[in-house]
C-alpha positions, 0 to 999 in steps of 0.5 A: 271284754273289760277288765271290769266284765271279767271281774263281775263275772267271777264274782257272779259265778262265785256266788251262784256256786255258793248260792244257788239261789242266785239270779243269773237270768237277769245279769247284765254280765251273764250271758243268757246261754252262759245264765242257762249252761250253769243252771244245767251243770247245777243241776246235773251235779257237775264239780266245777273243781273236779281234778279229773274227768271221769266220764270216758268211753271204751276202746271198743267204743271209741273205735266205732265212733271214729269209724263212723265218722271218718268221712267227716274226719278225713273233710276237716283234717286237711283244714286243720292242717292248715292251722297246725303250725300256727297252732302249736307255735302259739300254744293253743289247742284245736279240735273237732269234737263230735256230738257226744263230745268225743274228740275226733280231731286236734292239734295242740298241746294238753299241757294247758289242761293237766289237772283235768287230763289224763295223760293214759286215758285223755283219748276216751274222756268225754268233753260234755257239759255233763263232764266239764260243765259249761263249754264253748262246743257244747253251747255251740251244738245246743243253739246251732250258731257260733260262740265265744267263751272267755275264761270266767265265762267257763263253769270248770275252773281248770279253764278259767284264763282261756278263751274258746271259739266254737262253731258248729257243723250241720248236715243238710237238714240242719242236724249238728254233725260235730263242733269245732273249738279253738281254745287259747290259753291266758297265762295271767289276766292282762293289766285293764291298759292291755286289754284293747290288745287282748281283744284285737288278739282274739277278736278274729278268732271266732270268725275264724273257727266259723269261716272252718266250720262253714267249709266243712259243711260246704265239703260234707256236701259236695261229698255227698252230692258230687263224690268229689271230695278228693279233688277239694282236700288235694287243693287244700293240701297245697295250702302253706302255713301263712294266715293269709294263704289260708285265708284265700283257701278258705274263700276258694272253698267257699267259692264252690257253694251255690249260696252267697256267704257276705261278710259286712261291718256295723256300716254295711261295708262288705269285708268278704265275699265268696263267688256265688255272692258276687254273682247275686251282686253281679260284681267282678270277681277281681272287684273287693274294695269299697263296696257296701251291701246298702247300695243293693237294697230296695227302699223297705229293705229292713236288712240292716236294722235287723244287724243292728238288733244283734239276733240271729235271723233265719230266712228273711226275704230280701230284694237285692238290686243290680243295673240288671233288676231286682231279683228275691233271696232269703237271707240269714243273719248272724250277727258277730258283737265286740267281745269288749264292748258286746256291741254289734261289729257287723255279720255274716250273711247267708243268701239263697235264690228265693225261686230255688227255696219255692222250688225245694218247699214245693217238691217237699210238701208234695206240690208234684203231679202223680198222674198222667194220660196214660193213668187214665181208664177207659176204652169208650170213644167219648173218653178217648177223644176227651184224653185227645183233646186234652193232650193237645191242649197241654201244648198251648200256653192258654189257659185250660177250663175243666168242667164235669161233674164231681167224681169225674176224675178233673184232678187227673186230667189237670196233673196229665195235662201238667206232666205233659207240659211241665213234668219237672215244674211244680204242681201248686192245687187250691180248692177254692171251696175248701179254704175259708174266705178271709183266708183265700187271698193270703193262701192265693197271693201270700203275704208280706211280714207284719200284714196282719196278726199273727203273720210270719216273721219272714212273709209267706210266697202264696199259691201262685208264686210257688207255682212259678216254673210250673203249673196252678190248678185252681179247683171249684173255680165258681166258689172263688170270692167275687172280690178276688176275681178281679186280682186274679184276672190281673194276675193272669194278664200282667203274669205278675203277682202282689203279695197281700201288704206288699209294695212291689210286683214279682213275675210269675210263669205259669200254666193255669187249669181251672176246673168246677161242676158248676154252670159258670156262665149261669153264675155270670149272668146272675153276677157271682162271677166276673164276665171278663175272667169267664172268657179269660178261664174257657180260652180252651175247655175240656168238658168231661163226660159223667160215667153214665154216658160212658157204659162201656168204660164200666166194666173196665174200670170195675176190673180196674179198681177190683184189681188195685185194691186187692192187690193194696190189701193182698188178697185174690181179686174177686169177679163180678156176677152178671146181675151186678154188672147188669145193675152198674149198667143200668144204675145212673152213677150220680157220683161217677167214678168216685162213686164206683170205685167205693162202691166195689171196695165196699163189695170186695171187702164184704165178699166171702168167695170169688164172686161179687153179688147182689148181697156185696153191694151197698144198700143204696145201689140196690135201693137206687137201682130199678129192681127187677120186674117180672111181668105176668102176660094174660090173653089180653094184656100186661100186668104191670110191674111190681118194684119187691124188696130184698128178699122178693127181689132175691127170691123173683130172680131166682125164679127169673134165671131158672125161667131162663136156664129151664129150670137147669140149676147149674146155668141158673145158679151161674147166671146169679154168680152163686154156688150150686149148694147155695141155690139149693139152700135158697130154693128151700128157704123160699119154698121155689117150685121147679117146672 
């Protein structure tokens, strides 16, 4: 930072304090965090000339604060230790500070700060931006990324000649854990021809509070992950008290992340890099010097143009080139810019194997497979040779066609044949009759950045790309885009895939199952699907018998599904009466198992009693179902059958079960599933004589 800088920003703060009406967002001296922070302290009454803090916590509080984070605590005191020395010999202050601005950890001496500290009270005061007013922790936790604040830059004026580094520390799930700070105090605002030495002083500052603060991520996690924490800090201890030793320490801890940490200049010349980078890279360990991140990037790599923007980049994918082929990783940018010139000086990059990112999202976003062979009900024959053949279909690489009619449970099959195949690999479904059309392609292939309108940033993997390592279940196959055919064919010959707006193939292994309740053959002689990919999906098919060529499976999966769903609503599963089982046999099920199952949650949740009846179930079984017929004989022939509604029907199988218990009203009334007093009832309401 100038002279000439520092001057216009004091002069900027001064007149925003005495004019709030002063515009900051649009000062070329301001930053916009900085713009944002004063606006903030304005608003929340925050004086910027305060002799003390007055915001503290109590012993009981703080206690619970540093108990629970002691773990966090005891990660970060071995690296600050490494400092220490240093730190107090050049009189500067560093600390850890949790969320709420608590400090947790420091090394240093307040001296530098005796008008706002108490020396009594100082372990209970509260360093917030409420407090303190605009600080470089503070920023750090709120925008999640490094910061570096020199002297004017503070809104409190008790900091005016310092200059803090502040980097924040997350959690796996990208939560703020605490903050880092190294405050360094400026006795006097050095002369405009001392300034080149003020910035070579402090310039490496901020990356060094950000190579800390990476650390303590990196051992928070391996603590939770591997509860090896001990081993790390007793390497750490060992540690002197020399810059350089540190250094190699950090980058020994930095070793032991599964992500590559790259530091590169404006130029792309790489000035760091931990071990898990030199592998992407597929470098030496010993090699270092002379090394440019430019000589691993494809021709379209946009890489360095977005270093040169100076913003922040989250997950950009990236084609990193080596001797041994190109493989994809997703790359965070952070820039670092010349505290002098607020130019761009390189950046630290984060990068992380594109197939473990899929694999992640894929497990996250619930691409599993829930159900295998043994989840699958039924004791018919047909059944059981159909579960057979599916199992040893599961063995083969081919590709599996599943053809039934809707309701017949071709989902499941798909996820037992997956789970018997690849259990641990991703299960990516696509209802090819459920997605829109002009979607299809990008939702199948994905897409590249900049491909269409309101396309992600970043590119987005499609279906097939994320079911690399497992399995890709395409449902309503018949339903796909006949011009879509013709790219998913090449797919699945050349097992490679090509993102919408992409330039370049990337392979892809995985199992597909097609499945659909249409003739697809007719479809191919009537040219809405492709002859070449019909051979290609029916290498091995699966045809799924409907429910009603499975009777006997009935009864099993009515108790099935009775039993499951009162157990979901926690009530006592009721039985089915002999009339009913009697229409579910004969009722033709055009909905299949889908239906029978919503079928009997229907009648369970309107079944009073213990008995499922004729009265439980919907109307349009019984409407369906060919009501009984009760045929008069005479000396010469049958009459023929009458079809009754309801209460005919209720009334005529009364009269047909005491025909058949001869007029026994205990065993007529069993045989209906109701109650004795009820059958009374309904022998008075439909005036029933008894012979």
């Amino acid at each position: 930072m100038s002279v000439e800088r520092w001057e216009e920003i004091i002069q900027c703060r001064q007149k925003y304090l005495q004019n709030p009406a002063a515009t900051l967002r649009n000062s070329s001296y301001i930053k916009p965090e900085v713009a944002e922070s004063w606006i903030r302290c304005r608003n929340m009454k925050v004086n910027p000339t305060s002799a003390t803090i007055t915001l503290l916590k109590s012993p009981q509080e703080l206690e619970k604060i540093l108990t629970e984070s002691h773990s966090l605590i005891e990660i970060t005191k071995p690296l600050i230790n490494t400092f220490k020395d240093i730190v107090i010999t050049s009189g500067y202050v560093l600390q850890l500070y949790d969320k709420s601005g608590v400090t947790l950890l420091q090394e240093g001496e307040w001296s530098i700060f005796p008008s706002v500290v108490n020396p009594d009270t100082r372990k209970y005061v509260v360093w917030s931006e409420e407090t303190i007013g605009t600080s470089a922790h503070s920023l750090s936790m709120r925008y999640k990324h490094p910061i570096q604040l020199w002297g004017p830059e503070h809104y409190h004026e008790a900091f005016q000649n310092s200059i803090a580094s502040a980097a924040p520390i997350l959690d796996q799930k990208g939560e703020v854990l605490a903050s880092l700070v190294l405050i360094q105090p400026l006795m006097e605002i050095l002369p405009k021809n001392k300034c080149d030495h003020l910035h070579n002083l402090f310039s490496h500052t901020l990356g060094l509070i950000t190579a800390i603060a990476v650390a303590v991520e990196t051992q928070v996690k391996l603590k939770k992950s591997y509860d090896n924490l001990e081993m790390v800090n007793k390497h750490l201890e060992v540690v002197n008290n020399q810059l350089t030793v540190a250094n190699s320490t950090l980058e020994g801890t930095l070793a032991s992340v599964d992500e590559g940490i790259i530091t590169i200049d404006r130029t792309g010349k790489i000035l760091n890099i931990n071990n898990e980078g030199k592998r992407i890279l597929k470098l030496r360990l010993d090699e270092r010097k002379n090394i440019n991140i430019c000589n691993f990037l494809g021709n379209k790599s946009q890489l360095m143009t977005l270093v040169e923007s100076g913003n922040n980049v989250v997950n950009i994918e990236e084609t990193i080139c080596t001797d041994r082929g190109e493989e994809t990783y997703l790359v965070n940018i952070w820039p670092v810019l010349n505290q002098k010139s607020s130019t761009i000086e390189g950046a630290v990059l984060r990068l992380n194997y594109a197939e473990k990112v899929n694999a992640l999202v894929t497990s996250r976003f619930g691409a599993t497979a829930s159900y295998s062979f043994k989840n699958i009900v039924g004791a018919s024959n047909v059944i059981k040779k159909t579960i057979e053949l599916g199992r040893r279909f599961a063995e083969s690489p081919e590709n599996v066609l599943i053809i039934g009619e809707s309701g017949t449970g071709k989902e499941l099959f798909a996820q037992s044949i997956h789970n018997a195949r690849c259990p641990e690999g991703p299960f990516m479904a696509v209802n090819c009759a459920a997605i829109p059309r002009e979607l299809i392609e990008s939702e199948l292939f994905g897409y590249e950045r900049g491909s269409f309108t309101g396309a992600e940033r970043g590119g987005r993997p499609g279906k097939i790309e994320l079911a690399n390592g497992g399995t890709l279940f395409l449902d309503e196959i018949g339903d796909m885009p006949f011009e879509l055919q013709a790219v998913l064919l090449r797919t699945l010959e050349d097992r490679q895939v090509m993102r919408v707006g992409g330039q370049r193939y990337k392979k892809v292994n995985f199992k597909l199952i097609a499945a659909t309740h249409k003739d697809l053959y007719k479809r191919v002689q009537e040219n809405l699907f492709r002859e070449d990919l019909y051979f290609r999906l029916s290498v091995l098919t699966i045809n799924l018998p409907p429910l009603r060529e499975r009777v006997e499976d009935i009864g099993i999966l009515s108790q099935f599904f009775i039993e499951r769903y009162c157990k979901k609503i926690g009530r006592r599963a009721p039985k089915i009466s002999p009339v009913v089982q009697k229409i579910f046999t004969e009722y033709p099920w055009p909905g299949n198992i889908r239906q029978l199952q919503n079928t009997l949650i229907y009648a369970v949740s309107t079944t009073p009693g213990e008995v499922i009846t004729i009265d439980n179930l919907p109307a349009n079984i019984i409407q369906a179902s060919n009501p009984l017929k009760f045929i008069q004989k005479t000396d010469a022939h049958e009459m023929e059958a009458k079809v009754m509604q309801m209460k005919d029907y209720e009334k005529s199988a009364m009269e047909y079960a005491l025909l058949h218990a001869n007029s026994n009203i205990a065993q007529a009334s069993e045989l209906l599933g109701i109650s004795k007093s009820k059958f009374y009832k309904k022998i008075k309401e439909y005036h029933i004589k008894i012979k």
